[in-house]
C-alpha positions as CSV (number, residue, x, y, z in Angstrom):
1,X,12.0,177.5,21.2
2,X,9.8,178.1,24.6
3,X,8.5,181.5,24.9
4,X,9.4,183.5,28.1
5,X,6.3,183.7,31.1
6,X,5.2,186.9,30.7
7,X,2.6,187.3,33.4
8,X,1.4,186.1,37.0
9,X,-1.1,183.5,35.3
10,X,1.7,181.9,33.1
11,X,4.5,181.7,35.4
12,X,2.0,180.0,38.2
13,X,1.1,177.6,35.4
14,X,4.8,177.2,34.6
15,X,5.3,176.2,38.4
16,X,2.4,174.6,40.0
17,X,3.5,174.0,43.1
18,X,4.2,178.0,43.8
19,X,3.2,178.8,47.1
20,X,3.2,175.4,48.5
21,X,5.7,173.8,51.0
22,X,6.9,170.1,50.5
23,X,8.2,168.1,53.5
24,X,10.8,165.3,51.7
25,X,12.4,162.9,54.1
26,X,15.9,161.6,53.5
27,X,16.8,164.7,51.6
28,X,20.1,164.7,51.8
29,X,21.6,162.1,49.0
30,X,19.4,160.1,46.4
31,X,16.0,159.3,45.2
32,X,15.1,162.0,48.3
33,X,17.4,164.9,47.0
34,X,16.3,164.4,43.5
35,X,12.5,164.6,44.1
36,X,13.3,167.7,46.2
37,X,15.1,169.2,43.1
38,X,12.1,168.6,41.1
39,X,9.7,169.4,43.5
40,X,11.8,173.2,43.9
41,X,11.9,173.0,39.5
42,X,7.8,173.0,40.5
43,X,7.8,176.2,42.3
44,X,7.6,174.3,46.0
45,X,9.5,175.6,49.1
46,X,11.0,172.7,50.8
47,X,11.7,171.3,54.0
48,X,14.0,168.1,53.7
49,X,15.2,165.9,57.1
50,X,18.6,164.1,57.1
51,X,19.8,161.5,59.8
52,X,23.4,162.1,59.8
53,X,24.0,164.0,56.5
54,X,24.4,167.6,57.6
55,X,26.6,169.1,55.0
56,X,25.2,167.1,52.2
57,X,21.2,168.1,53.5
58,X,22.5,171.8,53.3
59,X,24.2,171.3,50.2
60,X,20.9,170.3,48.5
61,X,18.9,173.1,50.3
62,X,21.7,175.5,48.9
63,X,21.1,173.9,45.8
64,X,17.2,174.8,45.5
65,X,17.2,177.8,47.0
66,X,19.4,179.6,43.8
67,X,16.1,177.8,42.2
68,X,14.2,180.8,43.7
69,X,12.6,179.3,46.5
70,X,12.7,178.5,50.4
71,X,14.0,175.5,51.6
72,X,15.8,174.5,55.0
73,X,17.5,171.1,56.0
74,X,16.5,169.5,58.9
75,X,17.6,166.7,61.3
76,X,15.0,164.3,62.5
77,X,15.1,160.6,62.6
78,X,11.8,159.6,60.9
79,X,11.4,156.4,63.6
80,X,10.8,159.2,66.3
81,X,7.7,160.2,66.7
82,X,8.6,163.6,68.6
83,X,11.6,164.1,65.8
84,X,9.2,164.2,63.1
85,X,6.2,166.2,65.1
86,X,9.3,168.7,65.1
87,X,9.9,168.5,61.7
88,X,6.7,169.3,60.6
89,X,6.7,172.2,63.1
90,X,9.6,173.8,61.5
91,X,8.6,173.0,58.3
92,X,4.7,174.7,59.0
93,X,7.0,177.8,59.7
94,X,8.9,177.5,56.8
95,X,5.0,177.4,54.9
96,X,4.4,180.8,57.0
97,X,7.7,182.6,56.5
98,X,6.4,182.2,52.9
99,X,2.8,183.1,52.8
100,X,4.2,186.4,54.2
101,X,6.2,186.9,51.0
102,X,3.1,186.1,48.2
């Protein structure tokens, strides 16, 4: 049986990625969903893109956000260059939106 984290130190070492933002592409169904799953298990706000999956991309940031942290869905076709400088725009914001909460 686990003990329960009782203070700052333990519950960052618990979740190392706390405070960090991930960027998963294709994060709608598969291999991409379930990395962002784990990556959200780790403490990481994430920022998934979709091509065409809209419901299923905010299905999964549903999903990891009753994990505790921020995450957003957003379409962007990864051959376009512009797409994915947007992206990673939106996603930088996402990082700000939670520095501001730390």
């Amino acid at each position: 049986m686990s003990k329960p984290v009782t203070t700052t130190q333990e519950f960052t070492a618990a979740k190392p990625l706390t405070g960090k933002v991930a960027l998963v592409t294709g994060g709608s169904r598969g291999i991409g969903a379930a990395i962002a799953k784990e990556l959200a298990d780790q403490g990481a706000d994430v920022a998934l893109s979709y091509a065409a999956s809209a419901d299923k991309a905010e299905a999964v940031a549903k999903e990891l956000k009753s994990k505790g942290v921020r995450a957003a869905a957003f379409k962007a076709d990864q051959a376009d260059a512009k797409q994915v400088e947007d992206f990673i725009k939106r996603a930088v914001k996402l990082r700000c939106q939670s520095r501001r909460h730390e």
